[in-house]
N, C-alpha and C positions, 0 to 999 in steps of 0.2 A: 295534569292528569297523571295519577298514577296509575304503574303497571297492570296491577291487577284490574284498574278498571279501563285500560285500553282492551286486554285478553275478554274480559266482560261482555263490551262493546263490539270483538270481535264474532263470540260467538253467537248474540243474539243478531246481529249482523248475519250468519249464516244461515239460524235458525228461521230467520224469518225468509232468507232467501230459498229454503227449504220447503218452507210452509206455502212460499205462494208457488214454486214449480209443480207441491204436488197437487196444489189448489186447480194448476193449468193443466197439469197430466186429467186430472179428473173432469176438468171440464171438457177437452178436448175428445176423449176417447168415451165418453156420457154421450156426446153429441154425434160420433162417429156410428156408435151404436144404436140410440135412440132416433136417432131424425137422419140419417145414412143409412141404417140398417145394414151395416157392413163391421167389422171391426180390426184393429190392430194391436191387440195384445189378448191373452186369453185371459177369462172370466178369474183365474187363479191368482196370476199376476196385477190384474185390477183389483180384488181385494185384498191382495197382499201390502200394496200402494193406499191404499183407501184403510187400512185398518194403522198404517204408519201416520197416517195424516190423523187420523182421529185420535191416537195416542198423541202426537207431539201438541195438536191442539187441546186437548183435556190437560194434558201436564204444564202447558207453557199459553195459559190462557191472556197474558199480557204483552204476547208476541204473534199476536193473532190480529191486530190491528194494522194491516200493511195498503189498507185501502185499494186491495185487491179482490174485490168478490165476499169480502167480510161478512156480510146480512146472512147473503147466499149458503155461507159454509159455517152459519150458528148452529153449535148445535150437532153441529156433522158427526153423526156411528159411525159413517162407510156402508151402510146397510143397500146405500142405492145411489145412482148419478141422474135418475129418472124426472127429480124435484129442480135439478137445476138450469141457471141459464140456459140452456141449451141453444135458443134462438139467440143470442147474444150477439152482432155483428161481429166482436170481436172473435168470438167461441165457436161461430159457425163457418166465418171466413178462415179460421185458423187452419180446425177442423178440416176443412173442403182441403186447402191448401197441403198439409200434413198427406191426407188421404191418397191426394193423387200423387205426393212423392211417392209416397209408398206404393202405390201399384206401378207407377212407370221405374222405379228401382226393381222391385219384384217378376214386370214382366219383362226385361231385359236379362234378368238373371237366368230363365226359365231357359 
């Protein structure tokens, strides 16, 4: 192997570990919102994350196969999290879980 294509390997290795965090930021805080009706980050900062994920997936459409929610995220503008998994065991148990860190961090704090 050469160097350059270890660095290569390296960065689509990130790219993709990129692609599916922000694939899980979206799914997770879609469902916090939509089937919670609660949230934890504002509308601003979710499309700022959802228009990042839509760029890196339209430019690097061959690092988008991570067999991570794939089908789900074809196609993805950021326009909306409304369309996805939301009921997903994995996305709603996450979800749930995430959620109540967050209020029992938040009302401890208070």
């Amino acid at each position: 192997m050469t160097v350059d294509k270890f660095f290569d390997e390296t960065i689509d290795k990130d790219l993709r570990e990129r692609i599916k965090r922000l694939r899980s930021i979206m799914l997770i805080n879609s469902c916090i919102y939509y089937e919670m009706n609660d949230n934890m980050i504002s509308d601003d900062r979710w499309q700022e994350l959802a228009n990042e994920l839509a760029d890196l997936q339209d430019k690097h459409p061959d690092q988008c196969k991570i067999d991570w929610f794939d089908k789900d995220f074809e196609g993805w503008d950021g326009s909306s999290g409304y369309h996805l998994p939301l009921r997903h065991p994995w996305v709603y148990g996450k979800a749930a879980q995430i959620l109540r860190q967050h209020k029992k961090e938040n009302h401890h704090a208070v």
